[in-house]
C-alpha positions as CSV (number, residue, x, y, z in Angstrom):
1,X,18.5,-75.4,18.5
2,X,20.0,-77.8,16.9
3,X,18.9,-79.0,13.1
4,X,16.9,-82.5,13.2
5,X,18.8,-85.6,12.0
6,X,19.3,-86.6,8.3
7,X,17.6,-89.4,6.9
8,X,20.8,-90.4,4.9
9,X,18.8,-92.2,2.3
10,X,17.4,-88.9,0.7
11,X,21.1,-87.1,1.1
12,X,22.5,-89.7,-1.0
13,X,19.6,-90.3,-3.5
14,X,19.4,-86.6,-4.3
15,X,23.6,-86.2,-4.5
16,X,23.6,-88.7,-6.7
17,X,20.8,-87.3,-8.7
18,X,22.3,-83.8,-9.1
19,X,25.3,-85.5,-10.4
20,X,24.0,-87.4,-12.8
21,X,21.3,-84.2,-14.4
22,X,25.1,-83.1,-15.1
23,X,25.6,-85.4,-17.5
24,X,21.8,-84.7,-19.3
25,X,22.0,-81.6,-19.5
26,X,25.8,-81.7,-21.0
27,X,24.7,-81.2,-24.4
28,X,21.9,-78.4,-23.4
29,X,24.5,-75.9,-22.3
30,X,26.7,-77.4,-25.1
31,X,24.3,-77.7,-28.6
32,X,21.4,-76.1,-29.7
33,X,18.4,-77.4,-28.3
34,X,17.3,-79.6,-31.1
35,X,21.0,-81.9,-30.6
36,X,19.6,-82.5,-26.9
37,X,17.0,-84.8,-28.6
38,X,19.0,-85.9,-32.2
39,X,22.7,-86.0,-31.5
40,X,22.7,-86.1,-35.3
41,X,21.6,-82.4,-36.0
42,X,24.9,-81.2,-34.1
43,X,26.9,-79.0,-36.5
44,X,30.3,-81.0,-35.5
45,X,30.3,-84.7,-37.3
46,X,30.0,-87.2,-35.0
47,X,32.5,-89.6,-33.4
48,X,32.4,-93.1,-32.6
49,X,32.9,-91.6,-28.7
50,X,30.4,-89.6,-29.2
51,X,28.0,-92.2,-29.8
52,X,29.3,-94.0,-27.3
53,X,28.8,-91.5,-24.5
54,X,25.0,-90.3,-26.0
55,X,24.1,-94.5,-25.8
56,X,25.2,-94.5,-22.0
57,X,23.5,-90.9,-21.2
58,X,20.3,-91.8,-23.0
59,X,20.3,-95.6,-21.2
60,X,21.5,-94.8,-17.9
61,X,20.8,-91.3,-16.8
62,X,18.1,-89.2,-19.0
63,X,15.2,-88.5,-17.4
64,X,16.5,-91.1,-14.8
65,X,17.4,-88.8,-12.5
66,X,15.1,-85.9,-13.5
67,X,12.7,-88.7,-12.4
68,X,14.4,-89.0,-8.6
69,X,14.8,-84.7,-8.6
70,X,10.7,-84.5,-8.4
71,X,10.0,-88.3,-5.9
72,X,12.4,-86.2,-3.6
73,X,10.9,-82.9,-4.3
74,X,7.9,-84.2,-2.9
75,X,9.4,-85.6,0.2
76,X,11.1,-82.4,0.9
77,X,7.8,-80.3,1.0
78,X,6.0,-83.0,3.4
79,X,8.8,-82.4,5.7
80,X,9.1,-78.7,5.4
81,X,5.1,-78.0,5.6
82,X,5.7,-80.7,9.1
83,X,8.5,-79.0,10.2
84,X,6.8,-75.2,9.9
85,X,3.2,-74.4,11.1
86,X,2.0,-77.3,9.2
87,X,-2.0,-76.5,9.7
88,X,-1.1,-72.8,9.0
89,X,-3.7,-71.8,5.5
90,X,-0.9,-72.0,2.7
91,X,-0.9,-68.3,2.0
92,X,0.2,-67.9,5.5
93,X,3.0,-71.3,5.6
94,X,6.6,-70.9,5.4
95,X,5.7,-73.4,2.4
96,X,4.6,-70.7,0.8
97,X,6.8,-68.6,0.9
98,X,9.6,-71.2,0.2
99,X,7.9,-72.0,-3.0
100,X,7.3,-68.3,-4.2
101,X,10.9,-67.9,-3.0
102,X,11.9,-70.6,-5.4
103,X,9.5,-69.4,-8.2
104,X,11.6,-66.3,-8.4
105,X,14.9,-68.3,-8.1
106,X,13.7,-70.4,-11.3
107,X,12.4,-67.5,-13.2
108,X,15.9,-65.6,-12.8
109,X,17.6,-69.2,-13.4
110,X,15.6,-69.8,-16.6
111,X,15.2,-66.0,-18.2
112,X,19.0,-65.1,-17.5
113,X,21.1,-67.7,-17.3
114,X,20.1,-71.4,-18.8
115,X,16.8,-72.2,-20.2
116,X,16.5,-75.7,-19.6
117,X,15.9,-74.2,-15.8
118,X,13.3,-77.3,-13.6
119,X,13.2,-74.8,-10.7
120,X,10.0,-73.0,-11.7
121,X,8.3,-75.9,-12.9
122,X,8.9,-77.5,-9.5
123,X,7.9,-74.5,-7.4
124,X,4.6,-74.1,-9.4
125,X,3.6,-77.4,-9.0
126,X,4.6,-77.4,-5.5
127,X,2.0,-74.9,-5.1
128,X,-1.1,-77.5,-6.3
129,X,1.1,-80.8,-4.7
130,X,0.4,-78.9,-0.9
131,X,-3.4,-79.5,-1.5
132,X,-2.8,-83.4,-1.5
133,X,0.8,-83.7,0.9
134,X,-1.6,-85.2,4.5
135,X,-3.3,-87.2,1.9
136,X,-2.4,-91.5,3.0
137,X,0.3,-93.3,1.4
138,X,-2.3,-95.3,-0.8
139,X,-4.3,-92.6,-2.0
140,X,-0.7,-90.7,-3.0
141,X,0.6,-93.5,-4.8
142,X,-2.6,-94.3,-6.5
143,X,-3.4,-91.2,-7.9
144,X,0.2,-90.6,-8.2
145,X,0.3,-93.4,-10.8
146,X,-2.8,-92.2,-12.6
147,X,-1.3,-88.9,-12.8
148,X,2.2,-90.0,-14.3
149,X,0.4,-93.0,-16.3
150,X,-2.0,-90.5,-18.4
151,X,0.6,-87.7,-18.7
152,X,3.1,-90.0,-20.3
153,X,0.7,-91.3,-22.6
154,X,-0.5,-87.9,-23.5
155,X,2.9,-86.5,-23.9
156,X,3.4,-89.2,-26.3
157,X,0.1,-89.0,-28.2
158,X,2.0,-84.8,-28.9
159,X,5.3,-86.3,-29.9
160,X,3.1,-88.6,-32.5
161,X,1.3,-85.6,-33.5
162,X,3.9,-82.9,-34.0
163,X,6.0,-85.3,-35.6
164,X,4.7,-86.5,-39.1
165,X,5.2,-87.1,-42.5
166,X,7.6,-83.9,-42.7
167,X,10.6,-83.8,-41.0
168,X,10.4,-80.0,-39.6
169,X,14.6,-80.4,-39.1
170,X,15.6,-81.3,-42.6
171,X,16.5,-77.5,-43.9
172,X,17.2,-76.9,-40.0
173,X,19.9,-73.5,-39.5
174,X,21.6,-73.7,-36.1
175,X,23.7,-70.7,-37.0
176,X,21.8,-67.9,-35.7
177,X,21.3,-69.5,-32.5
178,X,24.7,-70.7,-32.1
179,X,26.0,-67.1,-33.3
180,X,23.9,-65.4,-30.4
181,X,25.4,-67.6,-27.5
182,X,28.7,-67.1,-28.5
183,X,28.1,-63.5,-28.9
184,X,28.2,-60.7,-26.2
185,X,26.6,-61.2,-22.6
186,X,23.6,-59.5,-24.2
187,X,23.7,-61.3,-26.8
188,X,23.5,-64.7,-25.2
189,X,21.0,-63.7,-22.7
190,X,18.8,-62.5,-24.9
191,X,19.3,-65.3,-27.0
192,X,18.7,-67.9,-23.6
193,X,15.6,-65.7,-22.7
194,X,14.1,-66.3,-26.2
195,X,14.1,-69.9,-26.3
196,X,12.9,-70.0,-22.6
197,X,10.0,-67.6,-23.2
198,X,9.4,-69.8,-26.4
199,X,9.5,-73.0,-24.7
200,X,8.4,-72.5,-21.3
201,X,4.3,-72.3,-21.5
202,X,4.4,-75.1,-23.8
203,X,6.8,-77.6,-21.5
204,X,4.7,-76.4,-18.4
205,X,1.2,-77.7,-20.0
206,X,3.3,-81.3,-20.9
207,X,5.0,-81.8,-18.1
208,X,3.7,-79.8,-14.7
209,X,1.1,-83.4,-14.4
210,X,3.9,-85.8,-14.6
211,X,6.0,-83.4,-12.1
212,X,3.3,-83.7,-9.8
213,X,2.4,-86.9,-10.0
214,X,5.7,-87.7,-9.1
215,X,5.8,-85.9,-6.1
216,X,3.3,-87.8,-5.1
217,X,4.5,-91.2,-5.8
218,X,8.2,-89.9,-4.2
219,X,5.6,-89.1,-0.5
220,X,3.5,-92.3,-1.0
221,X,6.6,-94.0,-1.1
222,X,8.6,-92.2,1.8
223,X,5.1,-92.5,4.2
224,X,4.9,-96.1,3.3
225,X,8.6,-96.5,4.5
226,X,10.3,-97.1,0.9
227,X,12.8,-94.0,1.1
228,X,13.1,-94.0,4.6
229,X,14.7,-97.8,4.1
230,X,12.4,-99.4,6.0
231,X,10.8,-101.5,3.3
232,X,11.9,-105.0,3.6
233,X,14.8,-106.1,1.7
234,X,12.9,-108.7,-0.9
235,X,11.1,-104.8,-1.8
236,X,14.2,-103.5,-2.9
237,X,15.1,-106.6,-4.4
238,X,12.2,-106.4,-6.6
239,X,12.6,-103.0,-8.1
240,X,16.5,-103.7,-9.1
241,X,15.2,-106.7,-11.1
242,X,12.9,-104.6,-12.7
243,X,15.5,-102.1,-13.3
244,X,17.5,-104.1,-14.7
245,X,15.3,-105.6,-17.0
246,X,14.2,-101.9,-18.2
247,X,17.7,-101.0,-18.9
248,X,18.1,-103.9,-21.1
249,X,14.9,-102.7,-23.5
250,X,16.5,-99.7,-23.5
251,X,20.2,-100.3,-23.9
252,X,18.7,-102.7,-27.2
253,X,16.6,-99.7,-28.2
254,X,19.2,-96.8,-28.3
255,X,21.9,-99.3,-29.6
256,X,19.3,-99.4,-32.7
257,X,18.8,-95.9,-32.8
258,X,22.8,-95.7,-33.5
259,X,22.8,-98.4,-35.8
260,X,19.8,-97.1,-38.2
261,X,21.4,-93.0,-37.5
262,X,18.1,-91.8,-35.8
263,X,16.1,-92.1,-38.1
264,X,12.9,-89.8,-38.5
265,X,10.5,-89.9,-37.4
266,X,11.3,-93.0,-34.6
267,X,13.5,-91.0,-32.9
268,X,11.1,-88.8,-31.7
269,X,8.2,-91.1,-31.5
270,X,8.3,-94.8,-31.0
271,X,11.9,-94.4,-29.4
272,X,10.1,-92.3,-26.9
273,X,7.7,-95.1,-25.5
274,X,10.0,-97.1,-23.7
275,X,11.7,-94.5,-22.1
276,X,8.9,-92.4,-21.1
277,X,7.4,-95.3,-19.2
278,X,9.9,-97.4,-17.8
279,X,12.7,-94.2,-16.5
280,X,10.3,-94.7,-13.3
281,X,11.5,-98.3,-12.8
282,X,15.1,-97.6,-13.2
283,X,15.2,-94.4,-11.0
284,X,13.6,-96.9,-8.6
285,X,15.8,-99.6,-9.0
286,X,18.9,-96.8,-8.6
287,X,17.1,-95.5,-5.6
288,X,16.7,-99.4,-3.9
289,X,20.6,-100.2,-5.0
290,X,21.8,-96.8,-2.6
291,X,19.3,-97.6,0.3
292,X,21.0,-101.1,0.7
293,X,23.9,-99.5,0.6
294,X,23.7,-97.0,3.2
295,X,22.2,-99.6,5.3
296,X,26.1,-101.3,5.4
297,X,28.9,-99.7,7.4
298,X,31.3,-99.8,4.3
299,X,28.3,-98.5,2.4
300,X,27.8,-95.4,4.6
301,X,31.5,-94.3,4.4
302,X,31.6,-95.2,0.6
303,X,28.6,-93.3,0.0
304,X,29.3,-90.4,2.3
305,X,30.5,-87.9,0.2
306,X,27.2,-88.1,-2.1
307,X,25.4,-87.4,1.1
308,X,27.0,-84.0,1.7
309,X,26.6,-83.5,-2.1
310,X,22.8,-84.2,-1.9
311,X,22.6,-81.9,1.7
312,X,23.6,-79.2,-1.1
313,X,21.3,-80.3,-4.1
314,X,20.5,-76.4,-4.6
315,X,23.6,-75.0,-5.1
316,X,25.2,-77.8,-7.0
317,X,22.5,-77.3,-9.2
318,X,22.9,-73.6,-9.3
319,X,26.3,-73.5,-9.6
320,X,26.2,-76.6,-12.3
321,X,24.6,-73.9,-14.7
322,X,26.4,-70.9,-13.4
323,X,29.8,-72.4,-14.5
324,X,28.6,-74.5,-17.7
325,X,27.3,-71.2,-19.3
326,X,30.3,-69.1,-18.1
327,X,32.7,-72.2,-20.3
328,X,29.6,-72.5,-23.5
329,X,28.2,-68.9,-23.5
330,X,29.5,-65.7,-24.7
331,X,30.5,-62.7,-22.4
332,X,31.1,-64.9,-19.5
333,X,34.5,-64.1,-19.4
334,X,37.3,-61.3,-20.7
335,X,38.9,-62.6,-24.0
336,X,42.4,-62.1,-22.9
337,X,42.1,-64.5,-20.2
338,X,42.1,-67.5,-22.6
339,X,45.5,-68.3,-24.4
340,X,44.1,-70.5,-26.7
341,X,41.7,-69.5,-29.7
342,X,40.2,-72.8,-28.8
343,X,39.0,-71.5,-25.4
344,X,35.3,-70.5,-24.3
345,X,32.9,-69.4,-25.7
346,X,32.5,-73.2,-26.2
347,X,28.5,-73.2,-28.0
348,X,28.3,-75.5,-30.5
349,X,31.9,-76.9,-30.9
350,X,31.6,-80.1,-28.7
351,X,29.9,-82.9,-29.0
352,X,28.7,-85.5,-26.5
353,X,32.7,-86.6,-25.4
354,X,34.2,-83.2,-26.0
355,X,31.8,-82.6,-23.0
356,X,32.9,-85.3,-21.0
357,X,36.1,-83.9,-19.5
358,X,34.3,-81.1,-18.2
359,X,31.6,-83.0,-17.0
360,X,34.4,-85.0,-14.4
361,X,36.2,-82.2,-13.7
362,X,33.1,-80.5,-12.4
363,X,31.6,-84.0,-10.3
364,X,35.1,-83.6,-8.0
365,X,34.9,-80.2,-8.3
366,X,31.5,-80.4,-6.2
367,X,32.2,-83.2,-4.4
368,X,35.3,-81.8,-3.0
369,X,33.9,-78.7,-2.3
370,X,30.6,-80.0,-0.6
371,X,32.8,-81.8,1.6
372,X,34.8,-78.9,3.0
373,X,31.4,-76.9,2.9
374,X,29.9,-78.5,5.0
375,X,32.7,-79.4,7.6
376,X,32.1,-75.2,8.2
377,X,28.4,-74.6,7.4
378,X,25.4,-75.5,8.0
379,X,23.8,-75.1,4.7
380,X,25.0,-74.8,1.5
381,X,25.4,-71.3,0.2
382,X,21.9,-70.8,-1.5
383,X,20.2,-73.4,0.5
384,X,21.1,-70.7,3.4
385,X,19.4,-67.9,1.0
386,X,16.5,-70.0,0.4
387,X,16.2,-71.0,4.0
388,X,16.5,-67.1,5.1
389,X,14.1,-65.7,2.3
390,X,11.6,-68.1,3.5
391,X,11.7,-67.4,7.1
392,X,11.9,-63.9,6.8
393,X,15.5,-64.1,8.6
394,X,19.1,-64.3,8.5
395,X,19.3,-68.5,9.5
396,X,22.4,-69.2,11.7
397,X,25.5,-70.4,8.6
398,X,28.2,-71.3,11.2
């Protein structure tokens, strides 16, 4: 049987969204975790580049395209749950065990090999999203809003909390934590599998509402026609404006943050607002910009490579981490295979456009390779283990 058609719009929303997490989490397979949120607590002095690079990451892409990763997330269970005995009890659903498949997946992902793993987080909430996926477009976008609305505001009412009079980072160490990466394999490991177990519980409570609410904006959109392209053209229109104006606030905001050298405790507070509520709007106004496109002919062929990307979302993911922590983390690889002292382990020695080489390299690296992929497969390498795990069989590849 052959596999139903490709709504192009999602292919080429999620490719370029797995591109562009790339870029985000750069620094978290680079830094310590702490420099993912203050590019000033790196232990390298910062450049004029690197400030450069941080102000276009934090303005155009963080938590842009996180943002886009859950709206599709959402579609993609809709359409599974339709595709596979949709009024089956979930227990019983090939959404089931796609999920618990993907629970695993994250757990492994996150414990083992990088701890700023989204996998797990988006397979549990998956798990409470199914109760709400036949619900009307309305009703998902309403409560989706409430849902993304109230967790913002609450995950900003923690960051205003936590973060008071005393700076927790001024006698901050990043030695230990840069020695253990750049240690042994079981070194770094263990050293990934402590700040995961440290973090995880915590990030879960903050976060798993927003996720889920939205998943269910991403379905209230793609129900009422919005990611399918079938909104009318003023729609899209619309949410580029807004876009646009939301990257201005923040462009004026993070240009700030570089002039006054992050200061404490804005950085982590009243920096946060804008971002934390408006992300939504750009990711939208990204998401309108790509459906116009692929609704051209010179658009579709332009765009076509991120659609093949996108059709392997999974594994570029998967393999983003699996080849950023074999270049940042020690143990990855034999010693004698570098020439130069200079050569991985990388932990801790670049800063935001030391990263940035890699970072392109690795884009046509995937985009190349997702090309020829697919011109032999039918699925992307751990999309076809997914696929198989969740229906209980060996899927046809060829």
């Amino acid at each position: 049987m052959n596999p139903k058609p490709r709504l192009l719009s999602l292919d080429v929303i999620r490719g370029l969204s797995v591109l562009g997490i790339l870029l985000v989490n750069a620094t978290s397979f680079a830094q310590p975790f702490e420099v993912y949120f203050n590019p000033s607590l790196s232990p390298r002095p910062l450049q004029p580049n690197d400030l450069w690079v941080w102000w276009m990451t934090e303005t155009f892409f963080k938590e842009k395209f996180y943002t886009l990763f859950a709206l599709l997330f959402g579609v993609s269970l809709y359409l599974v749950g339709q595709d596979h005995d949709p009024k089956a009890p979930l227990w019983r659903s090939v959404l089931w065990r796609r999920l618990a498949v993907l629970v695993v997946i994250g757990l492994i992902h996150g414990a083992l090999i990088w701890n700023g793993d989204i996998l797990l987080m988006y397979g549990l909430c998956g798990f409470l999203f199914w109760f709400r996926r036949h619900a009307s477009a309305e009703n998902l976008l309403g409560l989706g809003c409430v849902f993304f609305v109230i967790s913002s505001a609450l995950i900003l009412y923690n960051e205003f909390s936590f973060f008071g009079a005393v700076n927790p980072f001024a006698k901050l160490d990043l030695s230990r934590e840069i020695f253990g990466f750049r240690g042994t394999l079981g070194g770094s490991i263990s050293t990934n599998f402590n700040i995961w177990s440290h973090q995880f519980i915590g990030s879960f409570l903050s976060f798993a509402p927003k996720t889920l609410g939205l998943m269910m904006i991403g379905l209230g959109l793609f129900k009422h026609g919005f990611l399918k392209g079938s909104a009318p053209t003023n729609t899209y229109l619309v949410f580029i404006l807004l876009g646009l104006i939301s990257l201005f606030v923040l462009a004026i905001q993070n240009e700030q943050l570089i002039e006054h050298n992050f200061p404490y405790p804005d950085t982590y507070t009243s920096a946060q607002i804008a971002n934390e509520f408006l992300s939504l709007l750009v990711s939208l106004a990204y998401a309108s910009a790509l459906i116009l496109l692929i609704k051209t002919a010179w658009g579709q062929t332009l765009l076509w490579p991120l659609t093949r990307v996108g059709r392997m979302a999974f594994s570029n993911y998967l393999m983003q981490s699996l080849i950023m922590t074999s270049l940042f983390y020690g143990g990855r690889w034999p010693h004698e295979l570098w020439l130069s002292p200079s050569g991985p382990p990388l932990f801790g020695q670049l800063n935001a456009f030391g990263t940035l080489p890699i970072i392109m390299a690795l884009w046509l690296f995937q985009i190349i390779f997702s090309c020829i992929w697919l011109e032999n497969f039918r699925y992307g390498p751990f999309e076809f283990l997914w696929r198989s795990l969740s229906l209980g069989k060996w899927v046809r590849l060829r």
